[in-house]
C-alpha positions as CSV (number, residue, x, y, z in Angstrom):
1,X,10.7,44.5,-19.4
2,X,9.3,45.8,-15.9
3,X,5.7,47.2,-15.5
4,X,5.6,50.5,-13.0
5,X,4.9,48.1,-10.8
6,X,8.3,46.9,-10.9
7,X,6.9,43.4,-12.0
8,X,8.2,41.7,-15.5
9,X,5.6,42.5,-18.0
10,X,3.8,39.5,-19.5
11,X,4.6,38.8,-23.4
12,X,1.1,39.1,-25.2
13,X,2.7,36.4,-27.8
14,X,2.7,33.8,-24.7
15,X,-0.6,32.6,-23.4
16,X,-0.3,33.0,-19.5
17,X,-2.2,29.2,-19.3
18,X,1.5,28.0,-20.6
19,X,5.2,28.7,-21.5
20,X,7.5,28.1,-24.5
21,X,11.2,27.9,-24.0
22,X,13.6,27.5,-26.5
23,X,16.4,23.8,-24.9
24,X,19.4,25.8,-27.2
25,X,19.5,28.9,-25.6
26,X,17.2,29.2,-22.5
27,X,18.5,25.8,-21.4
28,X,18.8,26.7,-17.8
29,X,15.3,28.7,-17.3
30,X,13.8,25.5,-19.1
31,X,14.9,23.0,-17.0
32,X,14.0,25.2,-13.7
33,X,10.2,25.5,-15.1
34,X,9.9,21.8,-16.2
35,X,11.1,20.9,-12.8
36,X,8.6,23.5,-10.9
37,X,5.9,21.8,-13.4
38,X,6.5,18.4,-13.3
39,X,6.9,18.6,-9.5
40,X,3.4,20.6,-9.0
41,X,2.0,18.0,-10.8
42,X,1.9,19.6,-14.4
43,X,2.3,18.9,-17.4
44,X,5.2,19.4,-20.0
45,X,5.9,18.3,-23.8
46,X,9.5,18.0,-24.3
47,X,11.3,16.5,-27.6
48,X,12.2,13.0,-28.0
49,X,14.5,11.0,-30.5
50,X,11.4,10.2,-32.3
51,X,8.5,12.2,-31.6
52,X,7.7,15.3,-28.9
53,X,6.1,13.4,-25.8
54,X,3.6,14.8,-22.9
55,X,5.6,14.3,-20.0
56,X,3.8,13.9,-16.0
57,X,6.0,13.0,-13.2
58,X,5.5,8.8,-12.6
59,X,5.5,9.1,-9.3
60,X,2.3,11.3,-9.1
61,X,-0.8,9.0,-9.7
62,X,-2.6,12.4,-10.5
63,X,-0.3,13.8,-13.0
64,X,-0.4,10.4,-15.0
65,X,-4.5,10.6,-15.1
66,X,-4.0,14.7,-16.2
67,X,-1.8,13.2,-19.0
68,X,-4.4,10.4,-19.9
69,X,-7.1,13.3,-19.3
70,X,-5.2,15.3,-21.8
71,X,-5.1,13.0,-24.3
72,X,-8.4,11.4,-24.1
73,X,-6.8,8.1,-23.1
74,X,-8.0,5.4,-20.5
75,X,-5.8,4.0,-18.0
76,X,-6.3,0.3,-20.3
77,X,-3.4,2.6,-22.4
78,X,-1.0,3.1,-19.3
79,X,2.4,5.8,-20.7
80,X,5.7,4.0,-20.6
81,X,8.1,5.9,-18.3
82,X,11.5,7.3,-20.0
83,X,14.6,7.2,-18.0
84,X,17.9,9.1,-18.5
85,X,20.2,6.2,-18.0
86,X,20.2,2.2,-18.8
87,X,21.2,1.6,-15.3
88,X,18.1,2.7,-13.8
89,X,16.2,0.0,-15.3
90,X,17.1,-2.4,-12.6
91,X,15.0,0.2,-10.1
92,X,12.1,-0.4,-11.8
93,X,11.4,-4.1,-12.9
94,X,11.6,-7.6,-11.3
95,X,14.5,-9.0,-13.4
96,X,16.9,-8.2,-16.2
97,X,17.8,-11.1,-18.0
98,X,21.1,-11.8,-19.9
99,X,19.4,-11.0,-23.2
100,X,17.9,-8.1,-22.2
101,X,20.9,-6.9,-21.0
102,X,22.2,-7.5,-24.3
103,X,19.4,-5.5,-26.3
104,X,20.1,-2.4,-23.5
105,X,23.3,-2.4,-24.6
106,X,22.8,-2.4,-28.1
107,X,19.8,-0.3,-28.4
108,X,20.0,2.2,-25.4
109,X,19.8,4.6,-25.5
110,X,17.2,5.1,-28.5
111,X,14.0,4.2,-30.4
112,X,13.5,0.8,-28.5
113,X,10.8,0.4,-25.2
114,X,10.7,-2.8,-23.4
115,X,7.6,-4.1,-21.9
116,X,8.8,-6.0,-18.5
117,X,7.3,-7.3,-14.8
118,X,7.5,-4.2,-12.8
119,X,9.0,-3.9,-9.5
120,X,6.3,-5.4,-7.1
121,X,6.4,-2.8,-4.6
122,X,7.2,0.2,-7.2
123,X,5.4,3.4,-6.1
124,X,4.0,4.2,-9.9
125,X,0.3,4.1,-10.6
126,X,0.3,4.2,-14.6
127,X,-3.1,3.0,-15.1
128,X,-4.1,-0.8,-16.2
129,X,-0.7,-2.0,-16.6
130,X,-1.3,-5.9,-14.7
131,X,2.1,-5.5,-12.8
132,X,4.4,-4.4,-15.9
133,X,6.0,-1.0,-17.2
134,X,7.2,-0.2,-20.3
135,X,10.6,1.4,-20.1
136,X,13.0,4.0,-22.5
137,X,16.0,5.3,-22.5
138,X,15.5,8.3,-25.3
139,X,18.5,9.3,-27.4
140,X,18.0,13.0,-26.9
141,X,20.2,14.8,-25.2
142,X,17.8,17.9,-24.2
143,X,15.4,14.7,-23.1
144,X,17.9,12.8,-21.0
145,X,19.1,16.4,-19.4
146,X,15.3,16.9,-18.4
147,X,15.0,13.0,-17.0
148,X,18.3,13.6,-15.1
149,X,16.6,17.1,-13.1
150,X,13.5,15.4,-12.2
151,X,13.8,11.2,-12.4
152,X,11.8,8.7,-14.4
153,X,8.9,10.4,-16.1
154,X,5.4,9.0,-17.6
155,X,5.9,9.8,-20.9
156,X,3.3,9.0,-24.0
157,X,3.1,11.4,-27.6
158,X,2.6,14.3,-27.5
159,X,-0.9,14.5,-29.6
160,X,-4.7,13.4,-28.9
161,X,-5.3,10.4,-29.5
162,X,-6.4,9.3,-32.9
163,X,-4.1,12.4,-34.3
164,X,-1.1,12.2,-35.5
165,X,2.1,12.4,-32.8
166,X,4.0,16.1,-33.1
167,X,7.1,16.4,-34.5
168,X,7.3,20.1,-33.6
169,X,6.2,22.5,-30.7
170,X,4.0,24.4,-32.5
171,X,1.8,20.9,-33.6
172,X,2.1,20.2,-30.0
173,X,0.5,23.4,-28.5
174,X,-2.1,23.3,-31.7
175,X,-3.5,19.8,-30.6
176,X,-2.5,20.1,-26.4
177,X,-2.9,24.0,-25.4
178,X,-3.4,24.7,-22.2
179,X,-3.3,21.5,-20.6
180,X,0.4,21.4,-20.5
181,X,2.1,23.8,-18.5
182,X,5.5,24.1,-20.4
183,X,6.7,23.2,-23.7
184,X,10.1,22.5,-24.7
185,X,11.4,23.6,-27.8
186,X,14.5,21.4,-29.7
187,X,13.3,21.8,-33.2
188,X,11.9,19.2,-35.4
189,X,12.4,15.8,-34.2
190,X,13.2,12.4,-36.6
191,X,9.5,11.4,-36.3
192,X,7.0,10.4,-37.0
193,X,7.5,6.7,-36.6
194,X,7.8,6.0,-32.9
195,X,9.7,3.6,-31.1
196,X,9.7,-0.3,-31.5
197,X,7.4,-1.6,-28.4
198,X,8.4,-5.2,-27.1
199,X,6.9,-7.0,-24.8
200,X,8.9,-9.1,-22.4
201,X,6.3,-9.7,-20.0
202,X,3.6,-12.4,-21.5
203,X,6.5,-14.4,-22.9
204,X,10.5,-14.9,-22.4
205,X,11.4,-14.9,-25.6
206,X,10.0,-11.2,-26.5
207,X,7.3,-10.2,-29.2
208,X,6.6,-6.8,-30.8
209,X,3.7,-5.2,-30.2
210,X,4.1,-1.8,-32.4
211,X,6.5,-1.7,-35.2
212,X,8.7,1.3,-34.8
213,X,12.0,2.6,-35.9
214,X,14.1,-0.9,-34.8
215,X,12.8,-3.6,-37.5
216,X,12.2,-7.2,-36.0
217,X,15.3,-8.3,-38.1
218,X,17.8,-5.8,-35.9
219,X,15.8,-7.2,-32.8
220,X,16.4,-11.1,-33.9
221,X,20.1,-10.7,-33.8
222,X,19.6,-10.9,-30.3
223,X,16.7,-12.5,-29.6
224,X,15.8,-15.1,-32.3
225,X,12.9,-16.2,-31.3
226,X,11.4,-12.8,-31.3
227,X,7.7,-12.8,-32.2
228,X,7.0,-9.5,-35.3
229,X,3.9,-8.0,-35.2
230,X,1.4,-9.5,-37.3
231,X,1.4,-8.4,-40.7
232,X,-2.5,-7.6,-40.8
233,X,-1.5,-5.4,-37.3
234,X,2.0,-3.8,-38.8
């Protein structure tokens, strides 16, 4: 609707510090204002294949911090950065070895983020990360479509920390507000257990570091000598 003014009239149900769109059927006016967000250096929450996640673009030092900011995180708790295709991986860290090629393909994309040596001379300031990156390939179709607009993105969930991670929009406005600039809405998501974390970085043969939707005995198949989490830490 247009004011006399001739300009659209604001919706009172929509605070003007953010916007809601709906990924089924404003897919197009979604992507556009995540894009425009991400690339001002906002923020936006967007559904995952396990939890929503606050997204900042990983190539903007100060959008990363806004996301720490806005969760009350450090930068000793660097985001991992999700990517909308397996192949990109290669862009981003020193080496892929033969078994991590093998875990890619059988677990990318999906609920599975490896912790590997990062490209030395990658442009990404995530925080304390002592030259490594945790990587993801989400299987979410409205979360890969966003990653293909826009590239890699700094992703972590969507919640302060200490609170439990949103598995809707609505939690994620209720604990984030205004300091996201767009949410996406795709429904409920799977959650709330997130993603299986392993860490490829302090030792070849891989341990996990948060248990997660993949269990240690799916990851073995592949890497045997895979270290679980500790039981007093699962």
């Amino acid at each position: 609707m247009l004011n006399p003014a001739g300009q659209p009239t604001p919706d009172p149900a929509q605070p003007a510090g953010w916007r809601r769109f709906d990924l089924a059927t404003q897919a197009d006016e979604a992507l556009t204002a995540a894009a425009a967000a991400l690339a001002a250096g906002g923020l936006v929450v967007l559904p995952t294949d396990t939890v929503y996640g606050i997204a900042a673009d990983a190539l903007q030092p100060a959008a990363v911090q806004a996301l720490l900011d806005a969760k009350g995180r450090g930068r000793d708790m660097p985001p991992p950065v999700l990517i909308s295709e397996p192949a990109m991986l290669r862009a981003l860290v020193a080496d892929v070895p033969v078994e991590v090629e093998s875990l890619i393909n059988r677990f990318w994309p999906g609920a599975l983020t490896l912790i590997m040596r990062a490209q030395s001379s990658l442009p990404m300031d995530l925080g304390r990360t002592e030259g490594t990156i945790a990587v993801r390939v989400p299987d979410h179709d409205g979360a890969r479509e966003v990653l293909r607009h826009v590239g890699p993105l700094a992703v972590s969930s969507a919640n302060i920390s200490g609170e439990p991670p949103a598995t809707s929009v609505d939690e994620a406005i209720a604990q984030l507000g205004d300091s996201v600039a767009v949410y996406l809405d795709a429904g409920a998501t799977p959650g709330p257990v997130a993603s299986t974390i392993v860490d490829l970085a302090s030792t070849p043969t891989g341990r996990i570091l948060r248990a997660g939707v993949i269990g240690h005995s799916e990851l073995a198949v592949l890497l045997p000598s895979l270290a679980d989490v500790p039981p007093s830490d699962a």
